[in-house]
FISE-993012 format. One line per field, with one value per residue (C-alpha): residue number from 1; residue in three letters; x, y, z. Coordinates in steps of 0.001 Angstrom, whole numbers, plus 500000, padded with zeros to 6 digits. Layout:
BEGIN
k	NUM:...
r	ALA:...
X	X:...
Y	Y:...
Z	Z:...
***
This chain:
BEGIN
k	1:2:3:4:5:6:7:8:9:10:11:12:13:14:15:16:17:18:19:20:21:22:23:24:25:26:27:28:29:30:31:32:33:34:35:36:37:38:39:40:41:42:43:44:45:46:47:48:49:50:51:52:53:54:55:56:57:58:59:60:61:62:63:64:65:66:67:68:69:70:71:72:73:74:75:76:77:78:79:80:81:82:83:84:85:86:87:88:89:90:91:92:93:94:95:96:97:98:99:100:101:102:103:104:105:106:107:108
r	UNK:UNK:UNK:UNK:UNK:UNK:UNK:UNK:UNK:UNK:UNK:UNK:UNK:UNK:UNK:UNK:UNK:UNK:UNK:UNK:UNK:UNK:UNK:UNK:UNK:UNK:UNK:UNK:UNK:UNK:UNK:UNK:UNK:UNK:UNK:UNK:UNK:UNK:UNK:UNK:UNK:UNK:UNK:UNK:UNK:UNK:UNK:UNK:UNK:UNK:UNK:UNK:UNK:UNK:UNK:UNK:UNK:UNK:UNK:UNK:UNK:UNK:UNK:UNK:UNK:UNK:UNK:UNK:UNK:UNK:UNK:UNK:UNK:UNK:UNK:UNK:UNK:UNK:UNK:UNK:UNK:UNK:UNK:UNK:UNK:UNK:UNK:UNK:UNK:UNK:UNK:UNK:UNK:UNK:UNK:UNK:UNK:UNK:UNK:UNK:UNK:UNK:UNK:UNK:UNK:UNK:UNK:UNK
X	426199:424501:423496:422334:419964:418602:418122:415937:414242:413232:411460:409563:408260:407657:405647:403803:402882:401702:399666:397956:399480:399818:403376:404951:407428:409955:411236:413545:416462:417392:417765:416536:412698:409695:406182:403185:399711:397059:393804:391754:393763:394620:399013:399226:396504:398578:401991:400600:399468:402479:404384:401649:400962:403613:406610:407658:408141:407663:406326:402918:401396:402943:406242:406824:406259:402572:403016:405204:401232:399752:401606:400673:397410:398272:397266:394319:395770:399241:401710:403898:407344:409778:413696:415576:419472:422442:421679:418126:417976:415358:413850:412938:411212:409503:408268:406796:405574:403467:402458:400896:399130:397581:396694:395363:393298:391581:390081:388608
Y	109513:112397:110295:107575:109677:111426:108111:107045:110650:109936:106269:107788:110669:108381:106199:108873:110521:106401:106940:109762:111921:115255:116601:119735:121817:119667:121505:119372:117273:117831:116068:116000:116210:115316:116444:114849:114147:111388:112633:112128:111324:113265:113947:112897:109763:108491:108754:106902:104450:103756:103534:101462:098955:099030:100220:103137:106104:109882:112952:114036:117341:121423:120182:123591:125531:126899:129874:127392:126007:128528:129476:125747:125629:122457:124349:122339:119048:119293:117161:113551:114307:111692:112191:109452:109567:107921:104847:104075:101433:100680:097685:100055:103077:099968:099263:102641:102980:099549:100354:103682:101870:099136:102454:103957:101269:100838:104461:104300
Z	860511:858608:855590:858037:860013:856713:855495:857981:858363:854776:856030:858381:856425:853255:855955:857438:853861:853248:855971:855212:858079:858766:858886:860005:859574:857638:854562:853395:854022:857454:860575:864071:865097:862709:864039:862394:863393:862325:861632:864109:866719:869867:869923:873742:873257:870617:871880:875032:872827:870884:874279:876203:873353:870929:873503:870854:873277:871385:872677:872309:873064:872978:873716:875856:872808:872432:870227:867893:867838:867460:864159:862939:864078:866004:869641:870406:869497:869511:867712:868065:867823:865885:866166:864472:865435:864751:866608:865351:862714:859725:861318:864519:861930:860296:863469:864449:861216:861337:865083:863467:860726:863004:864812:862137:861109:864404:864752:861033
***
């Protein structure tokens, strides 16, 4: 289970980096949540997004944990939280990640 969820912790960060996004907090391998941010984009906007158009549900915003942001300097925007577990497959990153890229590509 632990290799499984590292492994696809590793997809989604190797996306995100792809993408050009913002990630924070992760120092190293390790499991659990992943908070990134795409430039330009607000946290809350985009997980609604992703859930609305893509049907990908994270968490957007301060995720009850404001001085955590202010420490990251994410208080004003927030960040999108990403938790891949032991039941999450590759195909279902892949598809977050290409949601975020079509995302990406429409606010340039």
């Amino acid at each position: 289970v632990l290799a499984h969820e590292l492994a696809l912790r590793q997809r989604v960060r190797a996306g995100l980096e792809e993408l050009g996004a913002i990630i924070y907090g992760d120092n190293g391998p390790s499991v659990g949540v992943l908070s990134f941010n795409l430039p330009g984009l607000d946290s809350p906007e985009l997980a609604y997004i992703l859930d609305d158009k893509y049907g990908v549900c994270l968490r957007g915003g301060l995720h009850c944990s404001p001085r955590a942001h202010l420490a990251l300097g994410t208080v004003k925007t927030g960040t999108v939280r990403v938790s891949p577990g032991p039941f999450n497959t590759e195909a279902e990153i892949d598809e977050l990640l290409a949601a975020l890229k079509e995302i990406a590509r429409m606010e340039r």
